[in-house]
DOZA-602623 format. One record per residue (C-alpha): residue number from 0; x, y, z negated; residue in one letter. Coordinates in steps of 0.001 Angstrom, whole numbers, m for minus. Each point is the difference from the previous one (the first is absolute). Layout:
// DOZA-602623
(NUM,(X,Y,Z),A)
...
// end
This chain:
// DOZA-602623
(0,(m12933,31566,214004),X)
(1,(m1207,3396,1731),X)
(2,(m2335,2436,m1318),X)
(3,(m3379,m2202,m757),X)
(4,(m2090,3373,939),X)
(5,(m262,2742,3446),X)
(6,(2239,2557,m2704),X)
(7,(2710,2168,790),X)
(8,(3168,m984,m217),X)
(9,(1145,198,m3768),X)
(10,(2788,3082,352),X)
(11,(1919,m1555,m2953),X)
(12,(1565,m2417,2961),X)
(13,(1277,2531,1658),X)
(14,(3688,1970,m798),X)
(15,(227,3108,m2293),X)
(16,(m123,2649,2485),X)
(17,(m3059,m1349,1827),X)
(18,(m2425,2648,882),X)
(19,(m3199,541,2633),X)
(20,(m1247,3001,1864),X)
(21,(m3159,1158,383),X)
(22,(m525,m2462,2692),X)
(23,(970,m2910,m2006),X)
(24,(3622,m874,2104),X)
(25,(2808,m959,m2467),X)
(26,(3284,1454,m794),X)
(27,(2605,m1480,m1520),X)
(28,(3343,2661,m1223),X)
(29,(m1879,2489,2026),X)
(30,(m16,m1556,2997),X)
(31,(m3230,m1423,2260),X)
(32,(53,m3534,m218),X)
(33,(m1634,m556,3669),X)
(34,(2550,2711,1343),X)
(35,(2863,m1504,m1183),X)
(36,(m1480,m3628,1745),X)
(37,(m811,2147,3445),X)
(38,(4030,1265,m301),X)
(39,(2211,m3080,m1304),X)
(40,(m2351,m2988,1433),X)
(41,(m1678,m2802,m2245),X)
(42,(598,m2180,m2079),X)
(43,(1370,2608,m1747),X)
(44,(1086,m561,m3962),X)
(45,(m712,3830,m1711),X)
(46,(1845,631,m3346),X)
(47,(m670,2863,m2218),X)
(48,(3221,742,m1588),X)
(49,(m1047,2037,m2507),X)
(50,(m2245,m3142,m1416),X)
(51,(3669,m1896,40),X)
(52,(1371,2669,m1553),X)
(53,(m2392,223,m2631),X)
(54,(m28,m3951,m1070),X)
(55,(3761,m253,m121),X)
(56,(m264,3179,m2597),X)
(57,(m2130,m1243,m2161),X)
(58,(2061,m3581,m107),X)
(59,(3149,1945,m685),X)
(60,(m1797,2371,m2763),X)
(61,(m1498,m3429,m2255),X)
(62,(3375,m1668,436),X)
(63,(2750,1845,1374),X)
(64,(2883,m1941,1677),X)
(65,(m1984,m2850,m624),X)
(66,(m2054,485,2963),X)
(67,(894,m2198,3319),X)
(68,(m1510,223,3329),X)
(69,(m909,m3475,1631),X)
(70,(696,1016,2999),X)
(71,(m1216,m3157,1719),X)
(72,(m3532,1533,m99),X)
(73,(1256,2899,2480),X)
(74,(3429,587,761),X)
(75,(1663,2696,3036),X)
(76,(2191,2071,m264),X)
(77,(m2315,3015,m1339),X)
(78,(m1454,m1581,m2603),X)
(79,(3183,m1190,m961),X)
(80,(1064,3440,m839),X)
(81,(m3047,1512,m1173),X)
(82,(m297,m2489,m3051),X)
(83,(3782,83,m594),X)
(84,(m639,3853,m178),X)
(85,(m2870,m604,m2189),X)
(86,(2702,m1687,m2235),X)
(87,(m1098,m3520,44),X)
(88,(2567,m2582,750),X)
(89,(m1021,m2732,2911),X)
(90,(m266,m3503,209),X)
(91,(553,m1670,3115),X)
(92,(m82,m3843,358),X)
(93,(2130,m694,2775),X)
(94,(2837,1289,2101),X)
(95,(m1899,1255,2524),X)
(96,(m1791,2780,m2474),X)
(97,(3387,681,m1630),X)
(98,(1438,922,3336),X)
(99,(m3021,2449,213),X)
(100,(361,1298,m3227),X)
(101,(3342,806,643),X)
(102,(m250,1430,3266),X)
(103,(m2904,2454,m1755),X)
(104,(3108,1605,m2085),X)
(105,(m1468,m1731,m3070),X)
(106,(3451,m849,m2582),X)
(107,(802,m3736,m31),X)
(108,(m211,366,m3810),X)
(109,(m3723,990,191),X)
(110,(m1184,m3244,1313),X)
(111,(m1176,m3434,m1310),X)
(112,(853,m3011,2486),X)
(113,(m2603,m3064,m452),X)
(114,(m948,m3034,1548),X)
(115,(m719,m3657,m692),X)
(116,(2966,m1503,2651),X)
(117,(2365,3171,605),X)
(118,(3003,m1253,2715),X)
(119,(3598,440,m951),X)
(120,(254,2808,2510),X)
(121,(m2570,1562,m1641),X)
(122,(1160,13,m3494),X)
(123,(3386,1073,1768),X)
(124,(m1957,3125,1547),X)
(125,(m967,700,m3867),X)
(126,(3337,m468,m1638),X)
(127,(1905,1480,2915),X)
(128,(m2619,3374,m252),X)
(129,(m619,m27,m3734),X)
(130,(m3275,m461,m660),X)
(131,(m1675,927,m3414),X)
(132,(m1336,m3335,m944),X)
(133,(m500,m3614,1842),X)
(134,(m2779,m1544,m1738),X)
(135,(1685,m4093,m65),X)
(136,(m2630,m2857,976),X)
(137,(1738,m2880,m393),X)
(138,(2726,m1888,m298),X)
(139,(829,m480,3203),X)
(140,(517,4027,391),X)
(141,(2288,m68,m3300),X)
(142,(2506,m2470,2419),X)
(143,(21,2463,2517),X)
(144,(327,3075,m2082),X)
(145,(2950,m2058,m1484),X)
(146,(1226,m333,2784),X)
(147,(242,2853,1364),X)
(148,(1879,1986,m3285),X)
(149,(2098,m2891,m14),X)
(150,(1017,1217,3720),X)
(151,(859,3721,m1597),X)
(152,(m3659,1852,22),X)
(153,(m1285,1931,m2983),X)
(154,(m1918,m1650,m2544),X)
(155,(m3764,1328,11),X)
(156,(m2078,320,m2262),X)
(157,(m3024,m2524,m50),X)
(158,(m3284,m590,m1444),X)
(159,(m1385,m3749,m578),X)
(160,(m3491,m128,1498),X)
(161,(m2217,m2088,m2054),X)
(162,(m2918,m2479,639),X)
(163,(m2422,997,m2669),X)
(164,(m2207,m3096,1144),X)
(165,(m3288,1678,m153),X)
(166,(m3093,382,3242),X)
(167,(m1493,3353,366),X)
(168,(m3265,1237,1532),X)
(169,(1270,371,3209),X)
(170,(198,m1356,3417),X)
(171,(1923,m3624,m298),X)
(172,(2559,1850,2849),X)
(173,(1028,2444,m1907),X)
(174,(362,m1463,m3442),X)
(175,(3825,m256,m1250),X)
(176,(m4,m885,m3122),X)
(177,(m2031,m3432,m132),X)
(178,(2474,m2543,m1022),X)
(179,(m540,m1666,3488),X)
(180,(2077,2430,1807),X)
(181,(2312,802,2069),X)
(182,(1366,3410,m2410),X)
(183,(2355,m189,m3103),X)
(184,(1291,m1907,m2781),X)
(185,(m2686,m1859,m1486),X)
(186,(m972,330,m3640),X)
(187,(m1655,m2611,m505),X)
(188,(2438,m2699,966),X)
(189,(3194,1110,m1819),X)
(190,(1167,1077,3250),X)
(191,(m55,4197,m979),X)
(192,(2284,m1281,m3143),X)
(193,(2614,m1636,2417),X)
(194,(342,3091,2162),X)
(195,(166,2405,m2608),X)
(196,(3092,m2293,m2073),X)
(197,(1364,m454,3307),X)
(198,(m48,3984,1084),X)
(199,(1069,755,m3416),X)
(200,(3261,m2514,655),X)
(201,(324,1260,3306),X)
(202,(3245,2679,468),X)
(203,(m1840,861,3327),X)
(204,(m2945,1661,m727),X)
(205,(m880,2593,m2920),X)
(206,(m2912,m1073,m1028),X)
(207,(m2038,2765,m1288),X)
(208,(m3797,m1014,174),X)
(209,(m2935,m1971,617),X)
(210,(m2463,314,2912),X)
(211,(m3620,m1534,255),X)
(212,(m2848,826,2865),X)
(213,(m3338,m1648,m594),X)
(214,(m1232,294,3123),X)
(215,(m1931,2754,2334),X)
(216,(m3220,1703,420),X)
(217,(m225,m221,m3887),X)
(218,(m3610,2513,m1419),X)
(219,(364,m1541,m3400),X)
(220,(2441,1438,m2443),X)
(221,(m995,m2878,m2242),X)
(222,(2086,m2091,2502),X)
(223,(3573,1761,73),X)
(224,(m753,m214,m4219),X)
(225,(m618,m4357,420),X)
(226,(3418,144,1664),X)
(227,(2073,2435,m2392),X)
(228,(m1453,m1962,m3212),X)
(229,(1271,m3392,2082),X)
(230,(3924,1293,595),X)
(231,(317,2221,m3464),X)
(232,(1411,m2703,m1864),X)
(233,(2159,m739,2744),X)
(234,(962,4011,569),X)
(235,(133,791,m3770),X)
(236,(2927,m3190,m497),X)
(237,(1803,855,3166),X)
(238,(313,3768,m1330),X)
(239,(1162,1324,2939),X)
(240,(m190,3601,214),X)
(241,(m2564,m350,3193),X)
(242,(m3313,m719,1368),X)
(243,(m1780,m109,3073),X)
(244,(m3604,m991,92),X)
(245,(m263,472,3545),X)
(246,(m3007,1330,2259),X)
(247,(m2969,m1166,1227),X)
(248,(m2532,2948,m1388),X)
(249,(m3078,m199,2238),X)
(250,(m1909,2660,1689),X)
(251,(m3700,228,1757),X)
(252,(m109,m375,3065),X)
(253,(m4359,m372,471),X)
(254,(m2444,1494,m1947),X)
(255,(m948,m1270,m3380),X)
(256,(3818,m1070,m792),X)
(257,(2064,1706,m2954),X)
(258,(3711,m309,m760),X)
(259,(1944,1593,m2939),X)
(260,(2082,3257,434),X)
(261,(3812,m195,246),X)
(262,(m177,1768,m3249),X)
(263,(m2678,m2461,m1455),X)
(264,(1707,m3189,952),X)
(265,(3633,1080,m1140),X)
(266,(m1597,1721,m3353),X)
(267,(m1519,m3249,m429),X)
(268,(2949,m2682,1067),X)
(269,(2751,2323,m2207),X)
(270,(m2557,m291,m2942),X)
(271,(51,m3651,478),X)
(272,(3652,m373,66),X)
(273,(449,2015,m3131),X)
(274,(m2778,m1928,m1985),X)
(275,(1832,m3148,1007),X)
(276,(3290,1144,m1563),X)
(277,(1427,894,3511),X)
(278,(2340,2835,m289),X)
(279,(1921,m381,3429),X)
(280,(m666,2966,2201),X)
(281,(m2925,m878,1899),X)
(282,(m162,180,4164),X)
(283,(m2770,m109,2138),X)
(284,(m398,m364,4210),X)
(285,(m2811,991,1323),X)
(286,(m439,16,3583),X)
(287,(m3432,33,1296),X)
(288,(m1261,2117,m2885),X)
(289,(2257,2708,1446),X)
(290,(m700,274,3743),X)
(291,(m3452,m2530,664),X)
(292,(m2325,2511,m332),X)
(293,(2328,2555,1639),X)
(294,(m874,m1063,3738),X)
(295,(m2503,m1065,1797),X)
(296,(170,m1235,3684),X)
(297,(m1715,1055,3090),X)
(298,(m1198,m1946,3156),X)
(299,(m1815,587,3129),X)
(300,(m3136,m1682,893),X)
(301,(111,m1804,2605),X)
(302,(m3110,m2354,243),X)
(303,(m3253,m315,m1850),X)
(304,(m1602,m3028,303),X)
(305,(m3208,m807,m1521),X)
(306,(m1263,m3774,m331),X)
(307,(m3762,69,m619),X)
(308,(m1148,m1573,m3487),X)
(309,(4209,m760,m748),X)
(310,(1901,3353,m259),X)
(311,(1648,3106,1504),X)
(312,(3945,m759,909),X)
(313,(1841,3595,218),X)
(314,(3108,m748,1785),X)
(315,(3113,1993,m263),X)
(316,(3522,414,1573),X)
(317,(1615,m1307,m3417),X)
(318,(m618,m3179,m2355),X)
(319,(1815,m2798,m1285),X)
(320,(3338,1827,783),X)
(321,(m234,3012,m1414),X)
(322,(m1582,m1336,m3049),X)
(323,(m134,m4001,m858),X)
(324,(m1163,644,m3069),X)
(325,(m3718,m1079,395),X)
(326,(1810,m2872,2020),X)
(327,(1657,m1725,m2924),X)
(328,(m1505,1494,m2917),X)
(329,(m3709,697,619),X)
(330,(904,3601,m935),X)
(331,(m2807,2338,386),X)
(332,(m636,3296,1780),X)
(333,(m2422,3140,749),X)
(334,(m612,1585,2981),X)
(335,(m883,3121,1311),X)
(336,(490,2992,2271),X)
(337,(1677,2741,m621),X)
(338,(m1598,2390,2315),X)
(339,(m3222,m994,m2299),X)
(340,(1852,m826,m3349),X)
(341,(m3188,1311,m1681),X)
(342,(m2652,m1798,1878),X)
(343,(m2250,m2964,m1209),X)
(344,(2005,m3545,929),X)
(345,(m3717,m1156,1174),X)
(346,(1131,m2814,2705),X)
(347,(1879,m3462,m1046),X)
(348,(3139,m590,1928),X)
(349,(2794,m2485,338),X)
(350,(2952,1378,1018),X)
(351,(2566,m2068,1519),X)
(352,(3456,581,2072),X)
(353,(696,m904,3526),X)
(354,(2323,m2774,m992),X)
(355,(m1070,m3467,1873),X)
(356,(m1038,m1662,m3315),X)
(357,(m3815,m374,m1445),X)
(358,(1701,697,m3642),X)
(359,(1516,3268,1437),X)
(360,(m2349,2173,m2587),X)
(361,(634,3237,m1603),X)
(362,(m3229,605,m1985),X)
(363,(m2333,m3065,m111),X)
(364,(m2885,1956,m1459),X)
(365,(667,3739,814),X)
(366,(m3053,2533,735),X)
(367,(27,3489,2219),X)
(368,(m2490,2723,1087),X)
(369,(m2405,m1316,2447),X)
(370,(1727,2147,3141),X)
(371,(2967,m2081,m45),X)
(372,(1161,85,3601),X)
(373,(2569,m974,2378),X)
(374,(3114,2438,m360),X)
(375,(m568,803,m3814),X)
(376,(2964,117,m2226),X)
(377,(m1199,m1886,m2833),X)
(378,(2191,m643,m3540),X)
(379,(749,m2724,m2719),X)
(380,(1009,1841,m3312),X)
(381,(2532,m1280,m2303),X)
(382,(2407,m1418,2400),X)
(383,(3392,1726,m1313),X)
(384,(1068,m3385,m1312),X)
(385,(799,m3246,1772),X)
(386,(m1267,1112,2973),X)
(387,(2758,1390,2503),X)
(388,(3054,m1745,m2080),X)
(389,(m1842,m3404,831),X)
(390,(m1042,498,3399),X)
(391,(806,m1932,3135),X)
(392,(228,358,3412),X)
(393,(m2102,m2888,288),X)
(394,(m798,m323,4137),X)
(395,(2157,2422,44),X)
(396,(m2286,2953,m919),X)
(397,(2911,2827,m843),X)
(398,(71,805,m3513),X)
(399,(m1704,3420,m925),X)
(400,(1227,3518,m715),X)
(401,(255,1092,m3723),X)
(402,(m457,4300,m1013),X)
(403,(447,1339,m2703),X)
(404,(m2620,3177,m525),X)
(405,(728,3049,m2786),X)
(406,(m1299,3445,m170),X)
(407,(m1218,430,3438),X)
(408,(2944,m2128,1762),X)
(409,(m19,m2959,1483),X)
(410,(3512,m1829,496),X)
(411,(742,m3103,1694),X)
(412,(1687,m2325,m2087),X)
(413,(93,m3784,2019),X)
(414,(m550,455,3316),X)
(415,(m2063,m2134,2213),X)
(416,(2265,m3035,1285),X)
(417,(m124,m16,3938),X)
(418,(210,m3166,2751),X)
(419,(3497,857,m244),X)
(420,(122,m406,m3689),X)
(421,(m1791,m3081,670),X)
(422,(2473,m2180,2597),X)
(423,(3402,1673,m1756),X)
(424,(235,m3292,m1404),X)
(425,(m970,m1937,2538),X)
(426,(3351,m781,1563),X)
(427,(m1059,m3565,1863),X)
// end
């Protein structure tokens, strides 16, 4: 849901470093926002690193080596390093991000490997490299883990993820720790007891914690809480020396929405696990919390149609692949312009992508100053997260550019993909 009133937009959606003239255009690290759309093209993904920089800090400082990076929310190269030089370890959940990870410089030893069905060769890529942690989902991964040691690979160490079998207040998409899921060990069943005798038997894995995720998009702290008092029992008789109560932290992406501080929601979740007679060390992954609000993404206008007593459609030279999130999870958005940031959003919009679909939406109820026009550069806010590391090339629109903007400097990061990038693959 967008703004209900003709109000700015609220300037707590934007990153850290967000400023506006005198003439109301945005900057972002110092740099124009429309300039840097006029010099590396739209859609355009802008980051401000020092906003990264600043989330990852203040994980690290409430929980030290605790803190993980789910890098599935935004992963390159760039931000690969930055959080690893922020000292948070990384969590990647297939072998695709660990390559990535690894090509970034980041030490095997820093990362977390998850997944609900990781392949053999994949759990060889983690052996072979030594990665931190592989967070074990069933039983099926055990065999091949097995397997593989028994074929001269290093043992790694593991952590059991666990089913807590609770529902949160969250899109039924992104909840992972309903018993009806695809995720973990289930509590409720027994089957968590099974797996942890069976690790604990196992000469093939050092089995060294426990790992739970409720699910994502998660405002209430109340919720992690419900899922912590459902596994204590379980955590405080397995006594293993660590715990993981995965991600999932929300943030606001319209105005009138609220989410807890890193600091509030890990204060809050170690609190729990100490009241509950949980002494492991305590880990937490938060992904979107760390680089959602840092972006936002801009696009061109390309067509303004109005449809008397129905609505205004704003079309743009993005959509559904650059960001599918509206597409499968009725996400929500704001719009505006940056060369008017501070401007009164008086005119109701829908803006939509130039994908051949009537569900290609970006913001279903968005609002903009009344000179909207042909040409404009107009924004979506909160977009660092699940927007460019789920995109598409969906009739095969070429996947945007990604920069990275601190102090003044604008650096290129991913680079737009070309017609070449496009039919590399296309051998027939």
């Amino acid at each position: 849901m967008s703004a209900p009133t003709n109000s700015p937009l609220p300037f707590h959606l934007l990153p850290d470093t967000a400023t506006v003239d005198d003439h109301g255009r945005l900057s972002i690290g110092g740099c124009d926002v429309a300039d840097l759309a006029e010099r590396h093209g739209t859609p355009l993904f802008v980051y401000d690193e020092a906003h990264i920089r600043a989330r990852c800090r203040e994980a690290v400082s409430v929980l030290g080596d605790g803190a993980t990076y789910a890098s599935k929310a935004f992963l390159c190269r760039a931000v690969a390093r930055l959080v690893h030089e922020e000292g948070m370890r990384i969590d990647v959940a297939t072998g695709g991000e660990l390559q990535v990870v690894l090509a970034a410089g980041v030490p095997a030893e820093r990362t977390v490997l998850h997944g609900n069905n990781k392949s053999l060769d994949e759990l060889r890529l983690a052996l072979t490299a030594g990665v931190g942690r592989i967070v074990v989902d069933s039983d099926d991964e055990l065999d091949r883990i097995e397997s593989l040691v028994a074929s001269g690979l290093p043992v790694p160490r593991v952590l059991l993820r666990i089913n807590p079998g609770i529902e949160v207040h969250t899109h039924e998409h992104v909840r992972t720790g309903n018993l009806d899921s695809k995720f973990g060990f289930p509590l409720p069943t027994g089957q968590a007891d099974d797996a942890l005798a069976r690790a604990r038997a196992s000469a093939a894995v050092d089995l060294v914690g426990l790992h739970m995720h409720i699910g994502s998009q998660v405002f209430s702290v109340d919720n992690f809480l419900e899922g912590l008092r459902a596994v204590a029992p379980f955590v405080v008789d397995a006594d293993l020396p660590e715990l993981v109560v995965g991600g999932g932290l929300g943030v606001a992406y319209v105005e009138g929405e609220a989410a807890p501080t890193i600091t509030e929601w890990v204060t809050a979740v170690v609190d729990g696990c100490r009241a509950a007679g949980i002494t492991a060390e305590i880990g937490v992954e938060p992904g979107r919390a760390v680089v959602g609000a840092a972006a936002v993404t801009l696009y061109t206008v390309g067509t303004v149609k109005f449809i008397p007593g129905v609505r205004t459609y704003v079309s743009v030279d993005g959509g559904m692949s650059d960001n599918p999130r509206p597409v499968l999870y009725g996400s929500g958005y704001e719009t505006f312009l940056p060369r008017a940031a501070t401007s009164r959003r008086e005119m109701p919009i829908r803006l939509v992508g130039k994908h051949c679909e009537s569900g290609d939406l970006l913001v279903r109820e968005g609002r903009v100053p009344a000179d909207l026009a042909v040409g404009d550069v107009i924004a979506t806010p909160v977009t660092g997260a699940y927007g460019h590391s789920m995109g598409s090339n969906y009739n095969k629109v070429l996947r945007p550019a990604v920069v990275f903007v601190s102090g003044g400097v604008d650096r290129l990061v991913v680079r737009r993909e070309t017609v070449e990038d496009l039919l590399a693959t296309d051998v027939g």
